[in-house]
C-alpha positions as CSV (number, residue, x, y, z in Angstrom):
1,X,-5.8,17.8,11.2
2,X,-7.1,14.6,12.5
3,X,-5.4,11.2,12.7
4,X,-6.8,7.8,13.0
5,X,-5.0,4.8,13.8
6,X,-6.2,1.2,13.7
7,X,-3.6,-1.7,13.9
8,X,-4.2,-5.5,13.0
9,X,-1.8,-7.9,13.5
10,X,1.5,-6.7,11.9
11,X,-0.1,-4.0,9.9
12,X,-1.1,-0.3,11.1
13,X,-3.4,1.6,8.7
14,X,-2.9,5.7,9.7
15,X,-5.6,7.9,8.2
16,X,-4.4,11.5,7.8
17,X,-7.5,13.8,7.6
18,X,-7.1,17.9,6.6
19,X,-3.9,19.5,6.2
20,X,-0.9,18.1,7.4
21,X,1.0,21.8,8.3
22,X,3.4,23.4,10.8
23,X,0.8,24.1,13.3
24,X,-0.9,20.6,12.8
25,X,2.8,19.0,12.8
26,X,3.3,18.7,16.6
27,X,0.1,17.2,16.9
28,X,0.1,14.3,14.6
29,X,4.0,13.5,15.4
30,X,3.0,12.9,19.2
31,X,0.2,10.8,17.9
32,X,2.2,9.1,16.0
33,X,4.7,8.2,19.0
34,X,2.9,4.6,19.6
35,X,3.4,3.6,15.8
36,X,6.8,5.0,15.2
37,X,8.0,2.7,18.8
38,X,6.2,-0.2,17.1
39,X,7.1,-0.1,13.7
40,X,8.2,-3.5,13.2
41,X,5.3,-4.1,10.6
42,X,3.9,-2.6,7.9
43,X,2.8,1.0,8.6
44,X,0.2,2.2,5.6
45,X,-0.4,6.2,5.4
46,X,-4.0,6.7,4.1
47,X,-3.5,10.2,2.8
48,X,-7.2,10.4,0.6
49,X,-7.9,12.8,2.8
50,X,-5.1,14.8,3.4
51,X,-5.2,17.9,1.6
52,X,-1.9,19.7,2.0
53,X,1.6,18.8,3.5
54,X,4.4,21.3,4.4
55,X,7.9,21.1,5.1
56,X,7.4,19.9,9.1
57,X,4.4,17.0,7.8
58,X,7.5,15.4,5.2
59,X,9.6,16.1,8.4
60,X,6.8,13.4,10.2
61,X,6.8,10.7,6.8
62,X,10.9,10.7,6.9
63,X,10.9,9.9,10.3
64,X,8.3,7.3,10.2
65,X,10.7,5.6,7.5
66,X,13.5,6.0,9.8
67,X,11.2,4.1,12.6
68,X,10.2,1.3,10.1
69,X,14.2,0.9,9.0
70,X,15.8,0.5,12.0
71,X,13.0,-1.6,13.4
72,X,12.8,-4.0,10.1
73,X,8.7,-2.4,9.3
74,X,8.2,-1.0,5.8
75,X,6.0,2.1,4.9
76,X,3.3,2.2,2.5
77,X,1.3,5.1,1.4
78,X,-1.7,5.2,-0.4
79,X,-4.4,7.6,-1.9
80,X,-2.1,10.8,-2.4
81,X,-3.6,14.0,-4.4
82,X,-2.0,15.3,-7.6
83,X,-1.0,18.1,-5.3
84,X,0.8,16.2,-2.7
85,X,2.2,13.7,-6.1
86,X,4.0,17.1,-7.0
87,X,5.5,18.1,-3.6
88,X,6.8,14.0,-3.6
89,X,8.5,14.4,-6.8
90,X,10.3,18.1,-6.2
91,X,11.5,16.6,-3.1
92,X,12.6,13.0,-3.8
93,X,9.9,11.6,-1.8
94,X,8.4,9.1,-4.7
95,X,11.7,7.5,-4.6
96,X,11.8,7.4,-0.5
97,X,8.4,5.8,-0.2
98,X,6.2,2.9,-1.9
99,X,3.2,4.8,-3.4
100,X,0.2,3.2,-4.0
């Protein structure tokens, strides 16, 4: 799994590349530390080319929403496969998150 971060002005674009798993998990969520203590703005999850997420990468997404509550940022995520669509909807995420 790779992760790219570019932020301009108030907005932080994160691009999620490969499969966002358990192993991968650890990972991503310590390279997500800056943006989750900045969160203030609007955060945008590229996921085109994300392939998978499991249990431990919706684990990451909740508590970047978290971040972006308590710090008045919003979370937008964009691109997702039909797969990942399904795993949003069994889990309630579709309603947790602005898709686009």
């Amino acid at each position: 799994m790779e992760v790219f971060i570019n932020t301009q002005e108030s907005e932080t674009t994160v691009r999620l590349v490969g499969r966002l798993d358990t192993p991968a998990s650890q990972e991503v969520s310590a390279a997500l530390e800056p943006v989750m203590a900045n969160a203030g703005g609007t955060i945008v999850l590229d996921c085109t080319e994300m392939s998978y997420i499991s249990s431990s990468g919706l684990r990451i997404f909740l508590s970047l929403r978290k971040a972006a509550a308590s710090q008045g940022g919003k979370i937008i995520v964009k691109n997702i496969s039909d797969e990942i669509r399904q795993v949003f909807m069994m889990t309630g995420f579709l309603n947790l998150f602005d898709i686009e």
